[in-house]
Biopython code that builds the backbone (N, CA, C, O; Angstrom):
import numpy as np
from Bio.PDB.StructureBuilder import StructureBuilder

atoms = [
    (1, "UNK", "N", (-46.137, 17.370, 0.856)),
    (1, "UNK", "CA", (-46.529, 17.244, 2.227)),
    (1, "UNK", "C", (-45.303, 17.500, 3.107)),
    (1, "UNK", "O", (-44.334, 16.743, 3.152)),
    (2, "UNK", "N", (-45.440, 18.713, 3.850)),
    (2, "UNK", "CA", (-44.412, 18.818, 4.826)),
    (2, "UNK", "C", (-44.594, 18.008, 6.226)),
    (2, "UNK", "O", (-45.638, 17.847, 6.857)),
    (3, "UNK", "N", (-43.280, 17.540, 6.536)),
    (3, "UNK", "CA", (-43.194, 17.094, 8.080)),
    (3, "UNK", "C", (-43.397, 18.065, 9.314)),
    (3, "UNK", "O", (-42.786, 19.047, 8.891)),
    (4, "UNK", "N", (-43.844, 18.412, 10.523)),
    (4, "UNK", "CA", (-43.575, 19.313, 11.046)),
    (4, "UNK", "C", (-43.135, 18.677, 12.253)),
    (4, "UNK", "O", (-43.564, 17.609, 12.691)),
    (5, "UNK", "N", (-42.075, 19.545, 12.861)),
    (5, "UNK", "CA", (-41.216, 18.859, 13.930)),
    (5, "UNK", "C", (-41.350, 19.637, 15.084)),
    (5, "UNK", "O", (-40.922, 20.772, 15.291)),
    (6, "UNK", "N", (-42.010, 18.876, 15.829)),
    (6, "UNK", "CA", (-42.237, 19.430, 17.129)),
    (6, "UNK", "C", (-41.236, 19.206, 18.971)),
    (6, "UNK", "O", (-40.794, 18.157, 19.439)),
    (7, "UNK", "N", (-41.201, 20.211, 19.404)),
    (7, "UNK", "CA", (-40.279, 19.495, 20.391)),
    (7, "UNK", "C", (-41.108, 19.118, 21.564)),
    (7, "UNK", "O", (-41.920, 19.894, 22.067)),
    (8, "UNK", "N", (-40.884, 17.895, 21.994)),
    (8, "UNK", "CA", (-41.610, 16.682, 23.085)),
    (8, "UNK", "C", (-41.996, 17.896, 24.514)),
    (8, "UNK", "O", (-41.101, 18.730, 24.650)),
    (9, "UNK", "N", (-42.715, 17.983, 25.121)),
    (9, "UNK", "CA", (-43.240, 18.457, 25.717)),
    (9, "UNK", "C", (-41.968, 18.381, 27.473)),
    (9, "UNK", "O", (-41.812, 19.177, 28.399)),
    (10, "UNK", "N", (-41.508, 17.362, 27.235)),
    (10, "UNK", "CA", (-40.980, 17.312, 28.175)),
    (10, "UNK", "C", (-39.008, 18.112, 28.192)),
    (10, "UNK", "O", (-38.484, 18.217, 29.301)),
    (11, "UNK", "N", (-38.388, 18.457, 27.235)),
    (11, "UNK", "CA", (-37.872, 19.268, 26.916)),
    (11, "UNK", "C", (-37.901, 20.895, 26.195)),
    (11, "UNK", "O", (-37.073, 21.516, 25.529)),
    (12, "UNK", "N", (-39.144, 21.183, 26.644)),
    (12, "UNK", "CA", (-39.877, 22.208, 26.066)),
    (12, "UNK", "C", (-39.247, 23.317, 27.215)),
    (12, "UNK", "O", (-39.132, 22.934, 28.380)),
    (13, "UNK", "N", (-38.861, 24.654, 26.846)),
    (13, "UNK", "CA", (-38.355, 25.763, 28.295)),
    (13, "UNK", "C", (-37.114, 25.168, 28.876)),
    (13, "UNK", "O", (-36.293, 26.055, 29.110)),
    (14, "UNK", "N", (-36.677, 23.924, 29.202)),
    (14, "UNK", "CA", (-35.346, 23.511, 29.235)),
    (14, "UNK", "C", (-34.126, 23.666, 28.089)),
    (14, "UNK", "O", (-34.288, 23.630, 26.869)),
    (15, "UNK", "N", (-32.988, 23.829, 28.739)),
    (15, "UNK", "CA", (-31.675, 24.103, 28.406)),
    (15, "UNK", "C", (-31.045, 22.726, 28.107)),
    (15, "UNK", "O", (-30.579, 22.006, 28.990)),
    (16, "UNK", "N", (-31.064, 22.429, 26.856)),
    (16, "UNK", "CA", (-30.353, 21.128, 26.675)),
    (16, "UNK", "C", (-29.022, 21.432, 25.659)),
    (16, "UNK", "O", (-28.803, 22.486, 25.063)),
    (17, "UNK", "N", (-28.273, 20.305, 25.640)),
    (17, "UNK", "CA", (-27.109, 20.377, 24.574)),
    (17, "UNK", "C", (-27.227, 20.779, 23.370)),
    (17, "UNK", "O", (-28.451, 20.910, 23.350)),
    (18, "UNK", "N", (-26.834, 21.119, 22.194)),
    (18, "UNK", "CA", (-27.355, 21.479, 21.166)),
    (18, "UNK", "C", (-27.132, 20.244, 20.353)),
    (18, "UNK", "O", (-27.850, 20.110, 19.362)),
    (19, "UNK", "N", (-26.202, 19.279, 20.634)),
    (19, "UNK", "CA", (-25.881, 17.873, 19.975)),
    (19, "UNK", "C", (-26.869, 17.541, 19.954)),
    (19, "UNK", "O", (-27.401, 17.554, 18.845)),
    (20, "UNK", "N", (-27.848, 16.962, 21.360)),
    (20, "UNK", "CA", (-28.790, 16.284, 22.142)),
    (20, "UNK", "C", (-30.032, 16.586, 21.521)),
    (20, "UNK", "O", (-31.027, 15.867, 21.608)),
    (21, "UNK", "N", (-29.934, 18.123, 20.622)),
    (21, "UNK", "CA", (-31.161, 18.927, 20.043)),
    (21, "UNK", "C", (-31.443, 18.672, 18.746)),
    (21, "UNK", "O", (-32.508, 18.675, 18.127)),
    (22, "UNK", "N", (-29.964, 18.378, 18.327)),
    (22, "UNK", "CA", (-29.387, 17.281, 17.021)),
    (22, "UNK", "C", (-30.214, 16.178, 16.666)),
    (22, "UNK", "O", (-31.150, 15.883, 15.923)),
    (23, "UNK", "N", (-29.439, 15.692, 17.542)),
    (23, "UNK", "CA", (-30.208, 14.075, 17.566)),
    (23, "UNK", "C", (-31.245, 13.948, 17.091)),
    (23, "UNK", "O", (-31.544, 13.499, 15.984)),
    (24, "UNK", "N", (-32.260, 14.575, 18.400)),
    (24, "UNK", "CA", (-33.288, 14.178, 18.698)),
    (24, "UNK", "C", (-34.551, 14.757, 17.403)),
    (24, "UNK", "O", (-35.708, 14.379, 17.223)),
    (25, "UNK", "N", (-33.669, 15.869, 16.628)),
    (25, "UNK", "CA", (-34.336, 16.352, 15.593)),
    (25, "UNK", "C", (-34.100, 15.369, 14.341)),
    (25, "UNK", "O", (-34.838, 15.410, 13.356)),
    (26, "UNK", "N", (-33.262, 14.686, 14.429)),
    (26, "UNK", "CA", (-32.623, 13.782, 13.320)),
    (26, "UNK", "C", (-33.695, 12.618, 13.251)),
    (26, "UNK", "O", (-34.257, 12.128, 12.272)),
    (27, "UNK", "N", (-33.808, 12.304, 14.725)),
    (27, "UNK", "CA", (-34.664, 11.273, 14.566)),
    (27, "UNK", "C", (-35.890, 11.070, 14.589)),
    (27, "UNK", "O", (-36.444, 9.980, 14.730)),
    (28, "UNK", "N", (-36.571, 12.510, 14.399)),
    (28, "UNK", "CA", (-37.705, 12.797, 14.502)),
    (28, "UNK", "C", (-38.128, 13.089, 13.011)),
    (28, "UNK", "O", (-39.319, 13.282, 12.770)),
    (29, "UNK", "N", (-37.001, 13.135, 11.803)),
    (29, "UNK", "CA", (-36.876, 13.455, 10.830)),
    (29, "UNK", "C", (-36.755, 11.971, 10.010)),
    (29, "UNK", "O", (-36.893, 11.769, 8.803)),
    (30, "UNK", "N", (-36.421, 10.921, 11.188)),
    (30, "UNK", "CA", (-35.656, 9.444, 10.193)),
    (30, "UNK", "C", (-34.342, 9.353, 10.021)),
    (30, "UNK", "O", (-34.032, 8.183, 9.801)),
    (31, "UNK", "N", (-33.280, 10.201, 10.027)),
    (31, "UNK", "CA", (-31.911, 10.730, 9.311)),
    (31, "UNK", "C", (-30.981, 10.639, 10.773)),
    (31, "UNK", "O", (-30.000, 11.336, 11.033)),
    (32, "UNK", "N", (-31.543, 9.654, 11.571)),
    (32, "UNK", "CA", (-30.721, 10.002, 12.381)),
    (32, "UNK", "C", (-29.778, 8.836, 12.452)),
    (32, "UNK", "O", (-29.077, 8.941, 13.459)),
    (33, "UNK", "N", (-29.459, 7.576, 11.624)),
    (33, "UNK", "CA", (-28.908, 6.726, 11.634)),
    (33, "UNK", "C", (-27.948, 7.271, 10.424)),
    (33, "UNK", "O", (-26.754, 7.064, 10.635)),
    (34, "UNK", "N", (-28.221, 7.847, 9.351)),
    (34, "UNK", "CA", (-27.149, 8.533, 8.413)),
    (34, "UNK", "C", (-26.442, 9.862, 8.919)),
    (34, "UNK", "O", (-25.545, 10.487, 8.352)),
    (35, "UNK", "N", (-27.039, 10.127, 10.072)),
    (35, "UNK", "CA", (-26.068, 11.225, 10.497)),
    (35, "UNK", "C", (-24.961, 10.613, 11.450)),
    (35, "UNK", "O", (-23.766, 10.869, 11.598)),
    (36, "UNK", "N", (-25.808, 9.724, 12.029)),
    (36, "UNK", "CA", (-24.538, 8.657, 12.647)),
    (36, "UNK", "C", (-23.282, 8.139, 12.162)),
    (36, "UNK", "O", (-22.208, 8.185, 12.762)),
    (37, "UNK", "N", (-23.513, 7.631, 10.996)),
    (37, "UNK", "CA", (-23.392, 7.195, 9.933)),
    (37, "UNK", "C", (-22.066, 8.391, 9.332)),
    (37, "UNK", "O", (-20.925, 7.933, 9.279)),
    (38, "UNK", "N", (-22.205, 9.316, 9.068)),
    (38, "UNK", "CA", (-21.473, 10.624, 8.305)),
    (38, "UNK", "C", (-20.800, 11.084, 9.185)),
    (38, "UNK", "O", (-19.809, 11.748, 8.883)),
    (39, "UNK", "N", (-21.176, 10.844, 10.657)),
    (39, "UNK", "CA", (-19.919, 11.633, 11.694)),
    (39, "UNK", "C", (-18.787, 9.941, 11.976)),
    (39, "UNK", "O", (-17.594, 10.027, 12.268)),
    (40, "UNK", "N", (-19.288, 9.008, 11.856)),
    (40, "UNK", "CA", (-18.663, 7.968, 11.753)),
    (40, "UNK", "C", (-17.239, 8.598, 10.693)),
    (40, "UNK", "O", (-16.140, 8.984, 11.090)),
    (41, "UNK", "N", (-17.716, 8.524, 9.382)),
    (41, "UNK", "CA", (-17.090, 8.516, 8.421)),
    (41, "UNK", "C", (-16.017, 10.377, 8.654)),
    (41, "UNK", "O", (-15.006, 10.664, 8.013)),
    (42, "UNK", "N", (-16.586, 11.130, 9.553)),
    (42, "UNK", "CA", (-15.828, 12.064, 9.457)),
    (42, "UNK", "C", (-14.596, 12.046, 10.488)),
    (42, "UNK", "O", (-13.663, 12.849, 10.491)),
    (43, "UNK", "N", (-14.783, 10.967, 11.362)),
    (43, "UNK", "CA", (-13.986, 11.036, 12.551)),
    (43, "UNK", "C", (-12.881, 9.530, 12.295)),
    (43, "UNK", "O", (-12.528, 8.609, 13.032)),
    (44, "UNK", "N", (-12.620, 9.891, 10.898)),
    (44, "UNK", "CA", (-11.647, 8.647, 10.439)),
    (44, "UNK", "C", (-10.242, 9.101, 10.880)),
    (44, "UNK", "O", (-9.488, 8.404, 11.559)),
    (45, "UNK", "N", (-9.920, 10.536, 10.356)),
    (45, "UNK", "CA", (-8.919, 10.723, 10.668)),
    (45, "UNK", "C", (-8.365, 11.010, 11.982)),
    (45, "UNK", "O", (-7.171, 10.966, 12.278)),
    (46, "UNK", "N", (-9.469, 11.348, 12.845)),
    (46, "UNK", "CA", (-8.519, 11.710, 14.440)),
    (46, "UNK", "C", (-8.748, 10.164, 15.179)),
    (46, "UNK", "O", (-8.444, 9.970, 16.356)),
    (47, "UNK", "N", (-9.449, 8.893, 14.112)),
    (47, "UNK", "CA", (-9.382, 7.675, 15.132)),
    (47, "UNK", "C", (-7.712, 7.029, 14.401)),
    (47, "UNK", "O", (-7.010, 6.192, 14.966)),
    (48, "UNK", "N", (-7.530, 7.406, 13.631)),
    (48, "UNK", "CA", (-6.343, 6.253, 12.824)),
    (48, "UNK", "C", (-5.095, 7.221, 12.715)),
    (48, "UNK", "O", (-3.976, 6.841, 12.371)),
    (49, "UNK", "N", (-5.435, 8.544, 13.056)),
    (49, "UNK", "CA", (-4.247, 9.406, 12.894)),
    (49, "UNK", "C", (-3.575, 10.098, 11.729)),
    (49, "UNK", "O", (-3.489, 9.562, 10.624)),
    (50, "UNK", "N", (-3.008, 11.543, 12.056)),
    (50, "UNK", "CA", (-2.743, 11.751, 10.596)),
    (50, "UNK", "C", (-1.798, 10.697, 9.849)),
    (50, "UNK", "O", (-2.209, 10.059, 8.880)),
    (51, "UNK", "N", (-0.872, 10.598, 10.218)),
    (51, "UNK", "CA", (0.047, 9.302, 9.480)),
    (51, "UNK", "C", (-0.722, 8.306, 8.062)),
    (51, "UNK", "O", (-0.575, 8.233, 6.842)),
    (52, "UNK", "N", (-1.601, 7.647, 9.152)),
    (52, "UNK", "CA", (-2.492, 6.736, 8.175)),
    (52, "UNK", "C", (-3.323, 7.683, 7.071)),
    (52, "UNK", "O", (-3.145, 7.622, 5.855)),
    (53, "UNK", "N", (-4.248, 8.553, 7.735)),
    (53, "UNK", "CA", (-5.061, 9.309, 7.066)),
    (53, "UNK", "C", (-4.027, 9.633, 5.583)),
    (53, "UNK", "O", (-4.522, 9.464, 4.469)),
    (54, "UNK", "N", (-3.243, 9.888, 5.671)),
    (54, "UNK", "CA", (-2.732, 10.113, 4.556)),
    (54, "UNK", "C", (-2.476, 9.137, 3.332)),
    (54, "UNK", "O", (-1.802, 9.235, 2.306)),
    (55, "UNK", "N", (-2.894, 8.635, 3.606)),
    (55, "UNK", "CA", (-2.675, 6.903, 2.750)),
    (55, "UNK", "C", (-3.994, 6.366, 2.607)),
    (55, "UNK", "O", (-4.142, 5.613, 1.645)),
    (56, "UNK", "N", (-4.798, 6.537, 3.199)),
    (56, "UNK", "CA", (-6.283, 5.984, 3.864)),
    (56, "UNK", "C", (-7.385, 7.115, 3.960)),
    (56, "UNK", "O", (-7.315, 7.902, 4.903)),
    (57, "UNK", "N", (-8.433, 7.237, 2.998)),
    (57, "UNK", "CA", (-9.721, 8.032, 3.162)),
    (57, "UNK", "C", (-11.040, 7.362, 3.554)),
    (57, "UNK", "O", (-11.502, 6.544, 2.759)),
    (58, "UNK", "N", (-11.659, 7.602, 4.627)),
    (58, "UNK", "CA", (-12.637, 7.043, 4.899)),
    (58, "UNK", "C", (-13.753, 8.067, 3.148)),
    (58, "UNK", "O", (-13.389, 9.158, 2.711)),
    (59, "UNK", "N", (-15.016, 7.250, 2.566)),
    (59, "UNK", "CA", (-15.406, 7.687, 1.512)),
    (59, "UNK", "C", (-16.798, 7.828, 1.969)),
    (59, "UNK", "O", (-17.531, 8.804, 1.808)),
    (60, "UNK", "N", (-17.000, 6.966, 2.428)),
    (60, "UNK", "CA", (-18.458, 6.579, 2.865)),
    (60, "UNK", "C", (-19.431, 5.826, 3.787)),
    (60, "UNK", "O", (-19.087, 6.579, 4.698)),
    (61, "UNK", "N", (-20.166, 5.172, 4.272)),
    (61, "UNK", "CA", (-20.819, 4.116, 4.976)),
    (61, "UNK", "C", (-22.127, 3.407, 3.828)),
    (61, "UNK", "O", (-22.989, 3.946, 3.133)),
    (62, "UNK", "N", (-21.811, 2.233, 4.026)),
    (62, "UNK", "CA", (-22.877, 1.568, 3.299)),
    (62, "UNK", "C", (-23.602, 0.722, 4.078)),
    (62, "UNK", "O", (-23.027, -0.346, 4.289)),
    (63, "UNK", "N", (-24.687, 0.847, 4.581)),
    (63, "UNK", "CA", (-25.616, -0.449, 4.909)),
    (63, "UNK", "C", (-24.460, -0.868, 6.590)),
    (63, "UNK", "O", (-24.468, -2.010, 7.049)),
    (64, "UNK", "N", (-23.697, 0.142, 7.170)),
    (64, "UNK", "CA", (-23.128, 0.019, 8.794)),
    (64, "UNK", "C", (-21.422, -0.240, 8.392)),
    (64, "UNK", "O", (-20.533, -0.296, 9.243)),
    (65, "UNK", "N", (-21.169, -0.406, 6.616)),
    (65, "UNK", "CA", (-19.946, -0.841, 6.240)),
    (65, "UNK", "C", (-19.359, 0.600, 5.860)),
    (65, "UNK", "O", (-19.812, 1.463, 5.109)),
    (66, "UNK", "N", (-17.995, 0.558, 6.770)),
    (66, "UNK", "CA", (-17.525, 2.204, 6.621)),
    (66, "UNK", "C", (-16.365, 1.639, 4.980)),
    (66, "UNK", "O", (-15.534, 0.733, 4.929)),
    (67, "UNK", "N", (-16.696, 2.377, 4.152)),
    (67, "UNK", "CA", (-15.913, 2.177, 2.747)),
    (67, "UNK", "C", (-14.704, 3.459, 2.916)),
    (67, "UNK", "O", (-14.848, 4.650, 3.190)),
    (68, "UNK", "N", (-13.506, 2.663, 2.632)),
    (68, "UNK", "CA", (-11.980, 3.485, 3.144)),
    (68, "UNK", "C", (-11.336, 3.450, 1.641)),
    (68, "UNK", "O", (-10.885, 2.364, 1.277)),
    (69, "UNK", "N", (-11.261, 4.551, 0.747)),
    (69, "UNK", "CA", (-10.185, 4.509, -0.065)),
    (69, "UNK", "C", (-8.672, 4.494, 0.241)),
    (69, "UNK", "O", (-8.239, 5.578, 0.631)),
    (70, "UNK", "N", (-7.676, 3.369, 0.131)),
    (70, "UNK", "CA", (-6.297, 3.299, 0.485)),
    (70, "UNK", "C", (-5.319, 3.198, -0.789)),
    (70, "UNK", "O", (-5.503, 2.366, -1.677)),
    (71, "UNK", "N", (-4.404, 4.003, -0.793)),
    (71, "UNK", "CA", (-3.448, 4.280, -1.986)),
    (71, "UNK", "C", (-3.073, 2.976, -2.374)),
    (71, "UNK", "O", (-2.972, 2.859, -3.595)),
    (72, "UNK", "N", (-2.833, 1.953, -1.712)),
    (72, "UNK", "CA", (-1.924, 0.556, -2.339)),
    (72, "UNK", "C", (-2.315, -0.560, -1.537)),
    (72, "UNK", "O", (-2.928, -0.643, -0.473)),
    (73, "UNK", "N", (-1.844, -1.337, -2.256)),
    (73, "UNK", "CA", (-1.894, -2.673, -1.753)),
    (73, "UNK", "C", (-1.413, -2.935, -0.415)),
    (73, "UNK", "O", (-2.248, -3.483, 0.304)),
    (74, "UNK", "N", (-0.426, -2.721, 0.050)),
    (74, "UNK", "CA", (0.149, -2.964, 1.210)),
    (74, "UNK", "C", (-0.339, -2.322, 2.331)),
    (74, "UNK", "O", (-0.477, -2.913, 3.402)),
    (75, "UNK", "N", (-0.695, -0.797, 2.114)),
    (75, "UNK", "CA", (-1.842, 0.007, 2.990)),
    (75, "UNK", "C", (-3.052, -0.790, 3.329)),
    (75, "UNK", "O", (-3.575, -0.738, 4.442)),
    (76, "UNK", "N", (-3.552, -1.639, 2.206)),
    (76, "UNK", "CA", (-4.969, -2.186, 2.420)),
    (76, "UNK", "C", (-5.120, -3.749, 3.239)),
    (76, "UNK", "O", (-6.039, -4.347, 3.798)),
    (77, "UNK", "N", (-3.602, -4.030, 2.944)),
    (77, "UNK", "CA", (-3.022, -5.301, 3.437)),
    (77, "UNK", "C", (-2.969, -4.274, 5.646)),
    (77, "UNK", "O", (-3.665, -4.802, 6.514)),
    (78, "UNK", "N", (-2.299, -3.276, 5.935)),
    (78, "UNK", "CA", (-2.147, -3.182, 7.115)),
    (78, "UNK", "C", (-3.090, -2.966, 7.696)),
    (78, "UNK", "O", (-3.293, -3.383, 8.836)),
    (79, "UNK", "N", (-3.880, -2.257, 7.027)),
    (79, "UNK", "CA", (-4.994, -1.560, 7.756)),
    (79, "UNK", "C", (-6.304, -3.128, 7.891)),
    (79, "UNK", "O", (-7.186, -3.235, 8.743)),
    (80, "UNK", "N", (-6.033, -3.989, 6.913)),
    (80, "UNK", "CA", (-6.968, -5.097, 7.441)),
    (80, "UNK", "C", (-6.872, -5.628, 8.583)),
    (80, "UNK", "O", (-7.895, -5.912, 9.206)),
    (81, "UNK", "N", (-5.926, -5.811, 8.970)),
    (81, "UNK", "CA", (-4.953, -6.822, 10.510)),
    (81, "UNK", "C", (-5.612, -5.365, 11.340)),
    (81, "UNK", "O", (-6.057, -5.810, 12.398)),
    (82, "UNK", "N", (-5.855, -3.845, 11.304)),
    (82, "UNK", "CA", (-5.865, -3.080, 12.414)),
    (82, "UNK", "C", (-8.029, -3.372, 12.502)),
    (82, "UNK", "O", (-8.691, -3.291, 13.537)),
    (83, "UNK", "N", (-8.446, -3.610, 11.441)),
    (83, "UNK", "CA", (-9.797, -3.323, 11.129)),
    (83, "UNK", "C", (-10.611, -3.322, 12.383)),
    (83, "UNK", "O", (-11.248, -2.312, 12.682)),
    (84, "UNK", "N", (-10.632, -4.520, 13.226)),
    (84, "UNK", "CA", (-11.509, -4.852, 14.191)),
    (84, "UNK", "C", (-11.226, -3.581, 15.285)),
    (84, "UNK", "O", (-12.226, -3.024, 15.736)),
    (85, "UNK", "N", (-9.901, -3.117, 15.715)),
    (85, "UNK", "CA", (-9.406, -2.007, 16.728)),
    (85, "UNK", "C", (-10.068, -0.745, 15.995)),
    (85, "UNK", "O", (-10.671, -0.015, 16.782)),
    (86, "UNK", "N", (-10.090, -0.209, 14.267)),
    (86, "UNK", "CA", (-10.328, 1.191, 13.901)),
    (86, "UNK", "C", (-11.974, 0.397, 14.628)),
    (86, "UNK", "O", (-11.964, 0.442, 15.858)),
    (87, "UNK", "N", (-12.869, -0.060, 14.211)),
    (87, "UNK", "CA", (-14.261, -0.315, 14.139)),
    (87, "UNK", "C", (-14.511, -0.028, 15.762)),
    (87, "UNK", "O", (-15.248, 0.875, 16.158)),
    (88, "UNK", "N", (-13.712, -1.022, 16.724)),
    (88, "UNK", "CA", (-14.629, -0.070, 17.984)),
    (88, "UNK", "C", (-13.987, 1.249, 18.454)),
    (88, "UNK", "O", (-14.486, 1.970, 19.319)),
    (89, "UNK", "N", (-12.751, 1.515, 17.758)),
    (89, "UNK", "CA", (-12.806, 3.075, 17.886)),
    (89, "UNK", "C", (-13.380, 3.887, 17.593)),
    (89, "UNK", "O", (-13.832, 4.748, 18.348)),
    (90, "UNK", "N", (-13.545, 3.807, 16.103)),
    (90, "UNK", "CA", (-14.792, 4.424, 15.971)),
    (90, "UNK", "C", (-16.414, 4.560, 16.662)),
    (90, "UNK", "O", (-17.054, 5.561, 16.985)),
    (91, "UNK", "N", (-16.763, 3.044, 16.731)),
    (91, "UNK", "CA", (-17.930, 3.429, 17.391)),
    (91, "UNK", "C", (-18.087, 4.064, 18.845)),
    (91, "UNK", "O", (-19.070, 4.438, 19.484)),
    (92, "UNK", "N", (-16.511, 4.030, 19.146)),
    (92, "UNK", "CA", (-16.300, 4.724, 20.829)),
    (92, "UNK", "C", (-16.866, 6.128, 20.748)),
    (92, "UNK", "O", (-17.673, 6.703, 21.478)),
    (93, "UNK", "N", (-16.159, 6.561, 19.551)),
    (93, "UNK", "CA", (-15.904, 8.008, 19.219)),
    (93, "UNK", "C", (-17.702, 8.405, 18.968)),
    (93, "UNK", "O", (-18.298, 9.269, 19.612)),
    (94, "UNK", "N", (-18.046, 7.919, 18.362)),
    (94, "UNK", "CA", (-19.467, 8.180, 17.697)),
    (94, "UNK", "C", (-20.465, 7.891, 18.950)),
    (94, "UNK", "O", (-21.460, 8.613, 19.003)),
    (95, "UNK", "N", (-20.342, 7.170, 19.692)),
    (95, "UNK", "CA", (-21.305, 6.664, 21.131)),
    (95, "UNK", "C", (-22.162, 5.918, 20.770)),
    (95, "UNK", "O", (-23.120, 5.776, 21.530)),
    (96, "UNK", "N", (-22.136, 5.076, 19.330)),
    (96, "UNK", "CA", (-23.253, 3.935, 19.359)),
    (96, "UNK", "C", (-22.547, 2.820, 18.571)),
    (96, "UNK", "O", (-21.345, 2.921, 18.325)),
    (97, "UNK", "N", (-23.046, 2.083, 18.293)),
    (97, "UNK", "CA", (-22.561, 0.896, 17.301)),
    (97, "UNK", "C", (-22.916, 0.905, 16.060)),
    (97, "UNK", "O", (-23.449, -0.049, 15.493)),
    (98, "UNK", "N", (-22.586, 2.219, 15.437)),
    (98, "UNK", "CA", (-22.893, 2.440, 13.737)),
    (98, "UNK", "C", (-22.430, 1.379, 12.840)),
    (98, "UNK", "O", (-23.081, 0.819, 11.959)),
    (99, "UNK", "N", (-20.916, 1.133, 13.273)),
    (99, "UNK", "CA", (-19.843, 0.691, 12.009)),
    (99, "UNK", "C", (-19.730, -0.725, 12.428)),
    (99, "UNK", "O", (-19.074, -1.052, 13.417)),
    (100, "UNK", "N", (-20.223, -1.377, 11.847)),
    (100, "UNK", "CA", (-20.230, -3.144, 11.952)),
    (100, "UNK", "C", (-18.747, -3.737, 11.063)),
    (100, "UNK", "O", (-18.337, -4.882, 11.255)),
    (101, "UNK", "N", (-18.179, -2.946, 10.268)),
    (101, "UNK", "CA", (-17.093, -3.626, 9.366)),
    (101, "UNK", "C", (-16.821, -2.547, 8.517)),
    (101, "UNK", "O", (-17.662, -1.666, 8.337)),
    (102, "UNK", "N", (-15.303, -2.531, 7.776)),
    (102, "UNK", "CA", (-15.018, -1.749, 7.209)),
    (102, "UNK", "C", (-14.503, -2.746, 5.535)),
    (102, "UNK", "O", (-14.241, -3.920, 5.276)),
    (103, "UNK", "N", (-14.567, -1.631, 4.864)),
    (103, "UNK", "CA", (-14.361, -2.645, 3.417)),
    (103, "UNK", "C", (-13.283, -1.374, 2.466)),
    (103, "UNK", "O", (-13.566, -0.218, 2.151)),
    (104, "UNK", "N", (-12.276, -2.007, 2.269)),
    (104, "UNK", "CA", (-10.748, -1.443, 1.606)),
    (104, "UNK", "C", (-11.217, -1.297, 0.411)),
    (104, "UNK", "O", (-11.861, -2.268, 0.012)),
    (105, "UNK", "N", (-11.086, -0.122, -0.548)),
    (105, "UNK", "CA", (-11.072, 0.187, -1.670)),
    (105, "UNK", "C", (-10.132, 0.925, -2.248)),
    (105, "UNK", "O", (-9.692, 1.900, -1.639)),
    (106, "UNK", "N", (-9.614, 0.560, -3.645)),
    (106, "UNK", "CA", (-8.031, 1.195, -4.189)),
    (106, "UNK", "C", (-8.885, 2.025, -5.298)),
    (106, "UNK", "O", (-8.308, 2.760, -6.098)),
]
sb = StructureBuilder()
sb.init_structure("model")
sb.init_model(0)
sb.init_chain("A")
sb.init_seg("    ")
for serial, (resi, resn, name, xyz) in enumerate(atoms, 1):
    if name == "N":
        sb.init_residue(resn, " ", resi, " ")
    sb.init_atom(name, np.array(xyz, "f"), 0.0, 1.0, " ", f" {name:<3s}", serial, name[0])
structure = sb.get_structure()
């Protein structure tokens, strides 16, 4: 059984964003909280910087929890004390409140 995706009558002949066209197809699909979700996780490195990024991989999102592979102990030790500042950066960056907490993995 295919889905068929129709566009709302009221953006129909209008010029909209192509993000906005994104979205709105995402969520017309269900997938629009894992796409949230995946640009979260892609915009690790321009929220924490290359510096960190290099020490620190965002891997995944689980259930709003962004999962960060970090080379060592002491990386996982700094980046805890920054956690609460990366989390609403991120969700700045993303424009919603995807990322509720982040969880350190070696």
């Amino acid at each position: 059984m295919h889905r068929r995706w129709m566009m709302p009558e009221t953006i129909r002949g209008e010029m909209r964003p192509l993000g906005y066209l994104i979205e709105l197809w995402a969520s017309s699909l269900g997938i629009r909280k894992r796409l949230l979700e995946w640009r979260a996780c892609c915009l690790w490195k321009e929220v924490v910087g290359e510096a960190i990024a290099r020490h620190a991989t965002a891997v995944g999102v689980q259930e709003g929890v962004l999962v960060v592979r970090v080379q060592s102990a002491p990386w996982r030790n700094e980046l805890f004390f920054m956690k609460s500042d990366i989390v609403d950066k991120v969700n700045r960056k993303v424009g919603r409140k995807v990322i509720k907490d982040i969880r350190f993995i070696q």
